[in-house]
Every structure is written in C-alpha cells, then in structure tokens.
C-alpha positions as CSV (number, residue, x, y, z in Angstrom):
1,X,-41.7,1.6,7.0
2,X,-42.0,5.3,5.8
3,X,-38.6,7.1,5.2
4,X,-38.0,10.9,6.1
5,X,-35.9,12.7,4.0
6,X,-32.8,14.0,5.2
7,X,-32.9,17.7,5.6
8,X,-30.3,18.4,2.8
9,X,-32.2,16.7,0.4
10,X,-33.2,19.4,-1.8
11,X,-32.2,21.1,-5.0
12,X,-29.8,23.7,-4.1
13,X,-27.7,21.1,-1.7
14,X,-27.0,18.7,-4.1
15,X,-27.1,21.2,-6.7
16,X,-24.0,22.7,-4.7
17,X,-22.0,19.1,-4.3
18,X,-21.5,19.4,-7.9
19,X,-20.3,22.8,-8.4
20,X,-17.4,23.6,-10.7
21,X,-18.6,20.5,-12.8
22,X,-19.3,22.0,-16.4
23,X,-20.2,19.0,-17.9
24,X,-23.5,18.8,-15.6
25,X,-26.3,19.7,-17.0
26,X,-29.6,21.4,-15.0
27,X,-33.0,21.2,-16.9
28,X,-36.3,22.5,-15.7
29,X,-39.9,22.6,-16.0
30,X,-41.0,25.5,-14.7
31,X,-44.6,24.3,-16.1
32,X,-44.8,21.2,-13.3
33,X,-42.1,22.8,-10.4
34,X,-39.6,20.1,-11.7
35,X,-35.6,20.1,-12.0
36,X,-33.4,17.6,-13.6
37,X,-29.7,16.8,-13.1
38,X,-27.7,14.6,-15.2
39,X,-24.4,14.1,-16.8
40,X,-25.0,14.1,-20.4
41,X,-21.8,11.9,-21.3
42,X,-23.2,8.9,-18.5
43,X,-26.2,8.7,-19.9
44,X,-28.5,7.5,-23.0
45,X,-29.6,10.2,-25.3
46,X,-32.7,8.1,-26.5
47,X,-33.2,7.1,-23.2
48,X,-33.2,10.4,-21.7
49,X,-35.6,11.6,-24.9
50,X,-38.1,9.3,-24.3
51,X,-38.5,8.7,-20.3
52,X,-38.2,12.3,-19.5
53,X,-38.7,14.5,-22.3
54,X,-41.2,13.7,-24.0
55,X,-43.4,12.9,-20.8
56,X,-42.8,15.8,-19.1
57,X,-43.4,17.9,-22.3
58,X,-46.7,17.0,-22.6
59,X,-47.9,16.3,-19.2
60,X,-50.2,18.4,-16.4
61,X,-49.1,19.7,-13.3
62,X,-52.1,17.8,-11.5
63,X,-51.0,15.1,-13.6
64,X,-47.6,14.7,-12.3
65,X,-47.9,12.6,-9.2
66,X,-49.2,10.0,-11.0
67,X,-46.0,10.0,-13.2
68,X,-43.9,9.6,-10.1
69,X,-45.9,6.5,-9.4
70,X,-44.6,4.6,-12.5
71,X,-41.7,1.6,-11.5
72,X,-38.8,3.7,-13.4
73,X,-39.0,6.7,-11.3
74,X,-37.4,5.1,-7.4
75,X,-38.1,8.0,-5.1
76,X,-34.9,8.6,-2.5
77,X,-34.5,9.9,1.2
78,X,-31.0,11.1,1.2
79,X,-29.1,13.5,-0.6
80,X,-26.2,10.7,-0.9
81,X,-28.0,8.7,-2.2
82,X,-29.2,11.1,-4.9
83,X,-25.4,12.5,-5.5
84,X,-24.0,8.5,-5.8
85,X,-26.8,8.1,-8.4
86,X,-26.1,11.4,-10.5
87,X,-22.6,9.9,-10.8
88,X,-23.5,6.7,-11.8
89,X,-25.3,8.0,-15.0
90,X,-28.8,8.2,-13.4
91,X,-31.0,11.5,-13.8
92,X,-32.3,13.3,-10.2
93,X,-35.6,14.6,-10.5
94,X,-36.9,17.1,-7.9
95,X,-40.3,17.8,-7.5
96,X,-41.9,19.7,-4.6
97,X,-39.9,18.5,-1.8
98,X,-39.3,15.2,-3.0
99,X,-36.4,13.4,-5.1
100,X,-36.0,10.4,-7.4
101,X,-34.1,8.9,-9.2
102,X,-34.5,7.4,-13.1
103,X,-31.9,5.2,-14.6
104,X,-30.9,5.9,-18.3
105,X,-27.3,5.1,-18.0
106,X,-25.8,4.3,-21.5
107,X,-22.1,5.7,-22.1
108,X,-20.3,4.6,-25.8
109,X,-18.7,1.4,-24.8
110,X,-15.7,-0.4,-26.8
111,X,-17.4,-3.2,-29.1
112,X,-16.5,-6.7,-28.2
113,X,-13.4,-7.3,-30.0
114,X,-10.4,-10.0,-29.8
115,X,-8.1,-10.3,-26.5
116,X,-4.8,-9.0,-27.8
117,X,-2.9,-11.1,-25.0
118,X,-4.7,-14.3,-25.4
119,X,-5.0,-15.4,-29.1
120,X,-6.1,-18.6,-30.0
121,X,-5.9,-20.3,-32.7
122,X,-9.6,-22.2,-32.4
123,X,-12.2,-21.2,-30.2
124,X,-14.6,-18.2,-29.1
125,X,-12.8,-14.5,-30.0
126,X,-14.6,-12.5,-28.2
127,X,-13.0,-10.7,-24.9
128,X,-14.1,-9.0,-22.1
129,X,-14.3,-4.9,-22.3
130,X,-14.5,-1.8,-20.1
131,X,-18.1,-1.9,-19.8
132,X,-19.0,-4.6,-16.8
133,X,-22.8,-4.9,-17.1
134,X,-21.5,-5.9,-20.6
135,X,-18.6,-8.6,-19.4
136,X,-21.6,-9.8,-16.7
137,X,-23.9,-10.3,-20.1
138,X,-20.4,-12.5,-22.1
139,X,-20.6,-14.6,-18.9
140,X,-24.3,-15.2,-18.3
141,X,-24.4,-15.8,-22.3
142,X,-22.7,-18.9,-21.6
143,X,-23.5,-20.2,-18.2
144,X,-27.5,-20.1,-18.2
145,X,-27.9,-21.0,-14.7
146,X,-30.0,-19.7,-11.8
147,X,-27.2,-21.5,-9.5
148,X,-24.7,-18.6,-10.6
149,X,-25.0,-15.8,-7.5
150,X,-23.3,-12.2,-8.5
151,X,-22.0,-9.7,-5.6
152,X,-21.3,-6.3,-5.3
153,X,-19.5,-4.4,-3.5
154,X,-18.3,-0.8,-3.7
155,X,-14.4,-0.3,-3.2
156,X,-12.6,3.4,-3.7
157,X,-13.0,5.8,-1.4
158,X,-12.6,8.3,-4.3
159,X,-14.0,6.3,-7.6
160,X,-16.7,4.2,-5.7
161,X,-15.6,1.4,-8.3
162,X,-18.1,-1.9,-8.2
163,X,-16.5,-5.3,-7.6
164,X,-18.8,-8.4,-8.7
165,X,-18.1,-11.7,-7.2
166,X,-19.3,-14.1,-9.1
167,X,-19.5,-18.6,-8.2
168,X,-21.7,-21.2,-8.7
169,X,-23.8,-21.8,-5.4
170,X,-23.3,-25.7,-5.2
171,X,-19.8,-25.8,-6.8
172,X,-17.9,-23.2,-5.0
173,X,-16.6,-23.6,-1.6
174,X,-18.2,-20.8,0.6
175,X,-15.3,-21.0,2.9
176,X,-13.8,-19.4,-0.1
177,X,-16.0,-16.5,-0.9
178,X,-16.4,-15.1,2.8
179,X,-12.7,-15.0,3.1
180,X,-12.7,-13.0,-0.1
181,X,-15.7,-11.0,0.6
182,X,-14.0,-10.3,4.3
183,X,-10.7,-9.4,2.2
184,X,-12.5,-6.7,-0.2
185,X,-14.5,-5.4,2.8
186,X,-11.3,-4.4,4.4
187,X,-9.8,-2.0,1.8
188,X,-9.4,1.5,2.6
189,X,-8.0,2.9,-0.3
190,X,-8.9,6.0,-2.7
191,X,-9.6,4.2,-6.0
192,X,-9.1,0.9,-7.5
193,X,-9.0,1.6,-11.6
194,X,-8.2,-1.9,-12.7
195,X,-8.3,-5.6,-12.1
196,X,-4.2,-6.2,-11.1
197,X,-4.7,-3.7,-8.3
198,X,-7.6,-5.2,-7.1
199,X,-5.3,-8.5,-7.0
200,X,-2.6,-7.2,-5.5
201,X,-4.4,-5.8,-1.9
202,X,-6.1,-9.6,-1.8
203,X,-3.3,-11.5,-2.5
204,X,-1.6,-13.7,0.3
205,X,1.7,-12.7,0.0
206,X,2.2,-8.7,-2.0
207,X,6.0,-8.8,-1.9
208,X,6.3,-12.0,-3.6
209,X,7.1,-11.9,-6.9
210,X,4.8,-14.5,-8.3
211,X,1.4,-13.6,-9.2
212,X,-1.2,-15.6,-7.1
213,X,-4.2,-15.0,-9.3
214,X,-5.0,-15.6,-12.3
215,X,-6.4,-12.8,-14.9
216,X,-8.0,-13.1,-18.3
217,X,-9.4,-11.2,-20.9
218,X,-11.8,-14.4,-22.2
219,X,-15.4,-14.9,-21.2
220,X,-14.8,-18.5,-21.9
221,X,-12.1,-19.2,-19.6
222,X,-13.6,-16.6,-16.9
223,X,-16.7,-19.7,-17.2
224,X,-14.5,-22.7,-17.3
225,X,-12.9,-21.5,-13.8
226,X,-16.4,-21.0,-12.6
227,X,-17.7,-24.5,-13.6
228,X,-14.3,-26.4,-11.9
229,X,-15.7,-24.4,-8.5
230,X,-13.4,-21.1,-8.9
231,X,-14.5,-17.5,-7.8
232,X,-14.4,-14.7,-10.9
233,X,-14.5,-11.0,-9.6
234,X,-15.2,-8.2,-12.0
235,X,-14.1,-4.8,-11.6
236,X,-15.6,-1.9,-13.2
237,X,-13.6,-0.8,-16.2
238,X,-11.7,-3.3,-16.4
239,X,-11.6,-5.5,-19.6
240,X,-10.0,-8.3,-16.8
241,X,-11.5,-11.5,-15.1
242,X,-9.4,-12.5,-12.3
243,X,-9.4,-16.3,-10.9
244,X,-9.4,-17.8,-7.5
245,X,-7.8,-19.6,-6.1
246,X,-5.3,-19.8,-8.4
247,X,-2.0,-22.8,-8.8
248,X,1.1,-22.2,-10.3
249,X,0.1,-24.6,-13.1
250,X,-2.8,-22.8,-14.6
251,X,-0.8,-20.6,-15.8
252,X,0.7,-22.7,-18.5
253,X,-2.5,-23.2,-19.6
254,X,-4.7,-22.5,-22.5
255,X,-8.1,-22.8,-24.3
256,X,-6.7,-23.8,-27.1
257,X,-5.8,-26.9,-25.0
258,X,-9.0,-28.1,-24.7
259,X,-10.0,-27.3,-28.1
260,X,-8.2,-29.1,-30.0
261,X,-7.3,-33.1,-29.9
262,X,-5.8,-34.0,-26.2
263,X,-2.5,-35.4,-27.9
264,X,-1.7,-31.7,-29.7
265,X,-2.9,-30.2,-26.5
266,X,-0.8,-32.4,-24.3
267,X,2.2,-31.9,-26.4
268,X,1.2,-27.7,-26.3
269,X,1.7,-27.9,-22.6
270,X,4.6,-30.2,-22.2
271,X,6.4,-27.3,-25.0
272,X,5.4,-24.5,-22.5
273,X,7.0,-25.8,-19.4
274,X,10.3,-27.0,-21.4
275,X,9.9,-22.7,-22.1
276,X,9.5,-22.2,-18.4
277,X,13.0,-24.1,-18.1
278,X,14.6,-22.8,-21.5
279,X,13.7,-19.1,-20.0
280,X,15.1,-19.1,-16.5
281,X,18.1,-21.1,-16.7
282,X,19.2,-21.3,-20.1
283,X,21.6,-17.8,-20.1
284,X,22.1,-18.5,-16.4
285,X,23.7,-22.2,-17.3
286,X,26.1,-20.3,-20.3
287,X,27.1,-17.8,-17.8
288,X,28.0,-21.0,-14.9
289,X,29.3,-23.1,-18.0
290,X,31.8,-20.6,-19.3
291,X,32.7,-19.3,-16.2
292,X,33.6,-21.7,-14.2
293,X,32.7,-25.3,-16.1
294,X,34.4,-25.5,-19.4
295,X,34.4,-29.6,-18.8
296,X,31.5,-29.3,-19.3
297,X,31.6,-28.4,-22.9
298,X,32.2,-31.2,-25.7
299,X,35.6,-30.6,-27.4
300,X,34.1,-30.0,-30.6
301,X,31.9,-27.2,-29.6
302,X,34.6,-25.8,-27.3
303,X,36.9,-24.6,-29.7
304,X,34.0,-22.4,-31.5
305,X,33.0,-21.1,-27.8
306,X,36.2,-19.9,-27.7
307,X,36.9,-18.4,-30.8
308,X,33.0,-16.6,-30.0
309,X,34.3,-15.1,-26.8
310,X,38.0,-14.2,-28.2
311,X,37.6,-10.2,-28.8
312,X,34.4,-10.0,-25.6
313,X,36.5,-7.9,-22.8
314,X,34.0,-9.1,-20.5
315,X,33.2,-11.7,-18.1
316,X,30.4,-13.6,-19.1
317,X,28.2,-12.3,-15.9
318,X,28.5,-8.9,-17.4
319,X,28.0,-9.4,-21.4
320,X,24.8,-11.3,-20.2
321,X,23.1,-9.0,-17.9
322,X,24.3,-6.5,-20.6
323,X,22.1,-8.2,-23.3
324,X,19.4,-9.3,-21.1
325,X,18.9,-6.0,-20.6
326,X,19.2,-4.7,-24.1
327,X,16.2,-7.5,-25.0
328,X,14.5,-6.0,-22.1
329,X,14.9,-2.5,-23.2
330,X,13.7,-3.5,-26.7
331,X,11.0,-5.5,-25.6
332,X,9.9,-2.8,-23.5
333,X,9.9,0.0,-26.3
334,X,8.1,-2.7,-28.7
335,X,5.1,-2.2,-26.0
336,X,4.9,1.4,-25.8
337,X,5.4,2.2,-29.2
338,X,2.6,2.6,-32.3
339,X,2.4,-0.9,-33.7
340,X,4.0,-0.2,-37.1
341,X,6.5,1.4,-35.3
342,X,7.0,-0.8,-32.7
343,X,7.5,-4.0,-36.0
344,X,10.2,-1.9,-36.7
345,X,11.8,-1.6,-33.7
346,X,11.8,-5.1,-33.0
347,X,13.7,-5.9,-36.2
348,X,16.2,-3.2,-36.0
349,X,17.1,-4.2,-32.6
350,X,17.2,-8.0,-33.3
351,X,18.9,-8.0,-35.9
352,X,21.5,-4.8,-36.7
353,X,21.8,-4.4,-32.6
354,X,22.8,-8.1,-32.4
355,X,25.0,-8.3,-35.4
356,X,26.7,-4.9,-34.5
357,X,27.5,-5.6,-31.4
358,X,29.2,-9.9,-32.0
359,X,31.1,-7.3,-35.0
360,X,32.1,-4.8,-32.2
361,X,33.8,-7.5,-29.8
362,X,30.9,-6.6,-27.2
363,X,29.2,-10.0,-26.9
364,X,29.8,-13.6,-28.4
365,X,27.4,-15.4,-31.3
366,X,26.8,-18.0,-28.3
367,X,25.1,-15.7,-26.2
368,X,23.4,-13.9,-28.8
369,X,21.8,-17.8,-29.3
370,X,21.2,-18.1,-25.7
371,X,19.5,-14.9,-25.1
372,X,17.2,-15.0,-27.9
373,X,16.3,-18.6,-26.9
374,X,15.5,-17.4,-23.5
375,X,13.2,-14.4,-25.1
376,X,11.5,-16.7,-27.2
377,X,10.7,-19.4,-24.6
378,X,9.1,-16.6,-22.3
379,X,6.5,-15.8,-25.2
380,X,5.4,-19.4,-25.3
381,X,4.1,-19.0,-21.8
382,X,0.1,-17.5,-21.9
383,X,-0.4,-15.7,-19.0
384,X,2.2,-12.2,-19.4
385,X,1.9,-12.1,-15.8
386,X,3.3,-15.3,-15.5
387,X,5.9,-14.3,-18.3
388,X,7.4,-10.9,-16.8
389,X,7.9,-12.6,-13.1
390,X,10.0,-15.5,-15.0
391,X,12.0,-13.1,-16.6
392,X,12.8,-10.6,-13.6
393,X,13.7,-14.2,-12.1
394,X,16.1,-14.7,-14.6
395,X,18.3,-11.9,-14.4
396,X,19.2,-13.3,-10.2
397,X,19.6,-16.7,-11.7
398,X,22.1,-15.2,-14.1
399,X,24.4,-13.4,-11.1
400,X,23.9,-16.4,-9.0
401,X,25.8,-18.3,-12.1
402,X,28.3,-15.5,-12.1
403,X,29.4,-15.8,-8.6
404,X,29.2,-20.0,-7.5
405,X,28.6,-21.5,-11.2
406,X,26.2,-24.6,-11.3
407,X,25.8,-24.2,-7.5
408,X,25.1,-20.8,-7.5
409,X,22.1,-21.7,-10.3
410,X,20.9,-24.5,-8.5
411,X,20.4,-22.8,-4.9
412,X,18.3,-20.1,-7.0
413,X,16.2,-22.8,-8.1
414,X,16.2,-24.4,-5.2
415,X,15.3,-21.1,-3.3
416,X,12.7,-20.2,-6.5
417,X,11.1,-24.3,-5.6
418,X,10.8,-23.3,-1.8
419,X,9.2,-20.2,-2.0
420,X,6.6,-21.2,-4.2
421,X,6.2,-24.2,-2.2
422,X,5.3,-21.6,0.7
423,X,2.8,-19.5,-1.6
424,X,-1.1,-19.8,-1.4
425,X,-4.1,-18.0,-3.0
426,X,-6.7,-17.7,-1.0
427,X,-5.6,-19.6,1.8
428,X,-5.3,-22.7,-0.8
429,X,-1.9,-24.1,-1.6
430,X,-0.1,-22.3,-4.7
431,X,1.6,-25.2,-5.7
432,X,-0.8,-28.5,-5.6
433,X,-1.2,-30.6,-7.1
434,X,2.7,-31.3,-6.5
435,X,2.7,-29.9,-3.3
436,X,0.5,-31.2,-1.6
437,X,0.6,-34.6,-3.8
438,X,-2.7,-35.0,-5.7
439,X,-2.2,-37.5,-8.3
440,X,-5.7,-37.6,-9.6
441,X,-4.9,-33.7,-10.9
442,X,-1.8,-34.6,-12.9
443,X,-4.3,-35.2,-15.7
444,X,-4.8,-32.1,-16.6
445,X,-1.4,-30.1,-15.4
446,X,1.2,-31.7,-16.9
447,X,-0.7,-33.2,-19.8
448,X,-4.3,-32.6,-21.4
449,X,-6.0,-36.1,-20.8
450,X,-9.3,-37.3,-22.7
451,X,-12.3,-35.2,-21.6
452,X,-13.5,-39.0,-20.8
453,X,-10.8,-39.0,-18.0
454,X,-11.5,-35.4,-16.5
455,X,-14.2,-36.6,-14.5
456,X,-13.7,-34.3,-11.0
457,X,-13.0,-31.1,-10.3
458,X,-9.6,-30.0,-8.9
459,X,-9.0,-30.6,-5.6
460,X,-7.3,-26.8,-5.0
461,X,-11.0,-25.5,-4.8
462,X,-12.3,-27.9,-2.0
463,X,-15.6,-27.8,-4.5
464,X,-18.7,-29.7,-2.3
465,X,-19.3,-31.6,-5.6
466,X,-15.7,-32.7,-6.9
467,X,-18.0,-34.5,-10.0
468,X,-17.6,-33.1,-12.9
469,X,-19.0,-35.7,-15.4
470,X,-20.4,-39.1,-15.4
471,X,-19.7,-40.9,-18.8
472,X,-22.7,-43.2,-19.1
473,X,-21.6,-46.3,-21.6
C-alpha cells in the first residue's frame, strides 16, 4: 500500500529537532532543489563522497527522479523516522516534498585487539569491541550457519541503544528466548550504555549478590555458548557478550580448558574451585581459629601464632577486616590508576605496607599469609564478576567468624549454599547440575572429560537436541 507522509515531514521540521546541534551539517543543491543532513562524525567520508557527492554534482534536475529510484536511496513517510535515521549515521535527503534516507554510516571503530580480562594462554585473541555490526561479523566468522536467527530490539528511551538476540533455531529452547524477548520488551528506562546494565534489569533476582549471567569479551566463547543451546545478546557499544541461562559453574570456566589436553584442563579447574574455597573462608577460618579455637592449632605452630600476634592490640576480627580492606583499597587504586603507575602501586603496597605494618605491632605475619592467599586465590577465578561477589562475601564470613567461631563460618556457608540453591537465570536453575542432580553434566563442571565423552549438551538449556556429537568408530 501507498504511504502518506506525515505532515511534518519536511525540511524545516526536522531541520528544527536538531537545533543547537553544531556538529550537524546542512548541504544543498540549489541546482536540483535538494538538502542533505548528516552528522559528519557518524558517517563515512568516502562513502558520503561517492554516493552523494559526486552524483549529485554532476547530475540534471530532470535527471533526478531517476536517482531516487536506485536501491540505496529508501524513501520515508515520517519525520521520526527520518530524525532516528540522522542519528543513526544515515544522510536525509529532501527533495521536493519527499524524504529519503541513504546509509553511509562508518564512525572510527577500536581495532580488534586482545580481551584484557580473559587472557589465555592458547587459543583465538581476538575480543569483541564497541562497534556491534563488527562483534555480529567475530561471531558469524565462526558459526557459518543459516540456522543462527539475530534480533533486535531498541531499548533507551534516551539513547535508542540496539539489543541483538542471537540462538541457533534447532538448538535453543524457544521457551527461553520469548521469556527474554518479553523481559527486554518491558524496560522503561532512559538509556542502557553497557552490557552489565542490560543484565541487571533481566536478571531473576537484582538484590542478590551473585551474578546470574554470564559476560565475555571472546567471540569464541560467545559461540561455544551458542552451540551448547545458550542465548548471546549484544548491546550496542558494548565490547560484552552476555550468556543465558547461565550456572554457577560456568563461571570457573575457561577456554583454555578445552584447548589444551583434558588432564591439564581438569586439573585447571579442580585449582580454581580449591581458589573459590581458599578465597572465602581462608581469613574467615584464622579469625574463628584464633579467636575462639586455639585447639585447633598444632603445638608446634602455636607457639609462632603467638609470638605473631604478641604486640597486635587487636582482636583478630578487627586486624582482618582492617587488612582486607587495605588489599581492597590497593586493589582498587591498581584499577584506576595508569598501568605503569598502577605496577607500582601494587608493589609498594604489598610489600613496604605489609612489612610496615607486622613492624608497627598493627597486624601478625600469619595474617599477612592469610590475606594475601585469599587475594591470590580470587585472581585464579575467570570471570571478575564472579571474583568481586566472592570477595564482598568474604568480608561477612570474616565477622561471622568474629562473633560464633567455626559456627558462625559455617551458617555463612551454609546460608551462601541455600541462597544459591534458590537462584535461577532465566527461569533455569542457578545451581544444576548439583541442584537439581544431573550426573551426566559432572563431566564437564568439575572436571574437563575427553571431547569423546561430551557427547550432549547441558541439561540447564532444555536444548530440543541434547546431541552434541556422535563419535562414529
């Protein structure tokens, strides 16, 4: 059927939602009636020279309707539709009444570099950028498939950011992707710059402190998820893939896992969740052990613990939460700071900090050990999501160890079991497969088995096809 055009669909209109912007630019042709607006930092100077200029330059003015006719040039009906399209790096030409739109979007995007938060050791290095037609190009580079269906949706009342949701028709579970297309439909908010905030208004529960989906910055992994029957959504300008659903498990994982022999990679991921334990409880159990459980201690190290905490003046609840917080604080400036400076940092406050303050009677050599075992552990885990919830985590276990000793440490992992037991993503269950009991996953969650052995997909994405492989022999 044969649009109208709106009645404020002319020049001076749209000409007039833009007003105060300097960076707009107005060109005409007085020659063949015709005025162009663009933003000259949205769009492609080449592309601009040679679909616009250089036609219209040398063009007639009886020879101009034919121009229009050409595929490039999409004629529009309403002056929205022209303004949304000025915005999104497009060019609206108007000619005698009527309005259309060219697309010759082509901003400076970041090259394809590294991930700086998930370096491996073997593998692809490439990572996703700011640009999302470009993280959309990383992904189909990899999974050439016609069964791989890409959504978009607009979300930001003020930014008009585009969301992609991307799954493999045949492998995802639909029941999945209409909950989260119903779950993106409903947002009313003003903009939505990045992938965690996108995550945060779907999530399942906001207040808890876990996150329930995943992120990453690697094409790879963003393809791996779709091929076990996940969902990946894409935000625009965001250099961030997120996952779902997502388990609790996954985030202990890592490409490097699969890339290298399944013995090293099953031994990686044992190391990462003795982390998980060294990082929540370990300056918890030396606050609950020194407090309250000397028995505990063997005689031979008992005498050094005490000698150690001979000059501190305070109770072990207090010098720990004292240097918890000073690794925090250190940590903290080490990620805000220039990296040369922030190197420095880190070795001025590990080192002189520390020594200074066993020297000054502030804090025993013990928990100096402790602390800096627990920091270390944290970095073994992949995901600094993940990370940064364990260690806010840590500093209630460590007061809960203050006040009831070993009971105190194990209610807060009891009450840290429970509530993750209670978490889902996306209406699946956050911790399966151990609850609910799906044996058949253990093979790749607590160890890496043979790719020989990984023959379905995981049961947390209720995929229609759980095969994954059939080894013929």
């Amino acid at each position: 059927m044969k649009q109208t055009p709106d009645v404020t669909l002319n020049f001076q209109h749209i000409f007039h939602q833009f007003e105060h912007c300097v960076d707009l630019v107005h060109r005409t042709f007085p020659e063949i009636h015709t005025d162009i607006l663009y933003f000259p930092n949205l769009i492609s100077k080449i592309a601009f020279s040679s679909m616009i200029l250089e036609p219209f330059a040398n063009i007639q003015l009886q020879e101009v309707d034919e121009l229009f006719k050409q595929s490039q040039f999409v004629e529009v009906f309403h002056s929205k539709e022209a303004v949304v399209g000025v915005l999104e790096g497009k060019a609206a030409i108007f000619n005698q009444g009527k309005v259309f739109l060219i697309d010759i979007y082509g901003p400076k995007d970041r090259n394809i570099e590294q991930s700086g938060t998930e370096t491996v050791i073997t593998g692809p290095h490439d990572s996703f950028g700011e640009s999302v037609s470009t993280n959309l190009s990383l992904i189909r580079r990899r999974l050439k498939s016609s069964h791989l269906k890409v959504i978009e949706y607009s979300v930001g009342e003020v930014t008009k950011s585009k969301i992609y949701i991307l799954y493999i028709d045949g492998l995802a579970n639909m029941n999945f992707v209409k909950e989260l297309e119903h779950r993106i439909k409903i947002i009313e908010i003003d903009a939505v710059n990045e992938g965690g905030v996108l995550a945060q208004l779907i999530e399942d529960k906001p207040n808890s402190i876990f996150p329930q989906y995943l992120r990453t910055e690697r094409p790879d992994s963003a393809v791996s998820k779709l091929v076990d029957g996940r969902i990946i959504m894409l935000v625009e300008n965001s250099p961030t893939a997120i996952s779902a659903p997502s388990s609790f498990f996954e985030f202990f994982s890592s490409p490097d896992d699969y890339y290298q022999r399944w013995t090293l990679g099953t031994a990686l991921r044992l190391l990462r969740f003795l982390a998980l334990l060294i990082t929540i409880t370990f300056t918890a159990l030396y606050v609950s052990v020194t407090t309250y459980h000397y028995e505990m201690i063997p005689e031979s190290l008992l005498m050094t613990l005490v000698e150690s905490r001979n000059r501190v003046p305070f109770p072990p609840v207090y010098e720990a939460l004292l240097m918890e917080t000073m690794i925090e604080l250190l940590r903290e400036a080490g990620a805000r700071l220039p990296t040369k400076i922030a190197q420095t940092i880190g070795i001025v406050g590990g080192i002189v900090i520390g020594q200074a303050a066993v020297q000054a009677g502030l804090t025993s050599n013990v928990l100096i050990i402790a602390v800096a075992s627990s920091a270390i552990a944290s970095f073994v885990i992949p995901s600094y999501v993940m990370s940064a919830s364990l260690r806010l985590m840590r500093f209630g276990l460590i007061i809960m160890a203050g006040i009831w000793g070993n009971l105190g440490l194990i209610m807060g992992v009891a009450l840290i079991i429970i509530h993750i037991s209670g978490l889902t993503s996306l209406g699946a269950p956050y911790l399966i497969p151990v609850a609910p009991m799906k044996g058949t996953d253990w093979k790749d969650i607590f160890i890496r088995a043979p790719f020989s052995q990984l023959k379905n997909r995981p049961y947390q994405t209720k995929s229609p096809n759980q095969v994954r492989q059939k080894i013929r022999k």
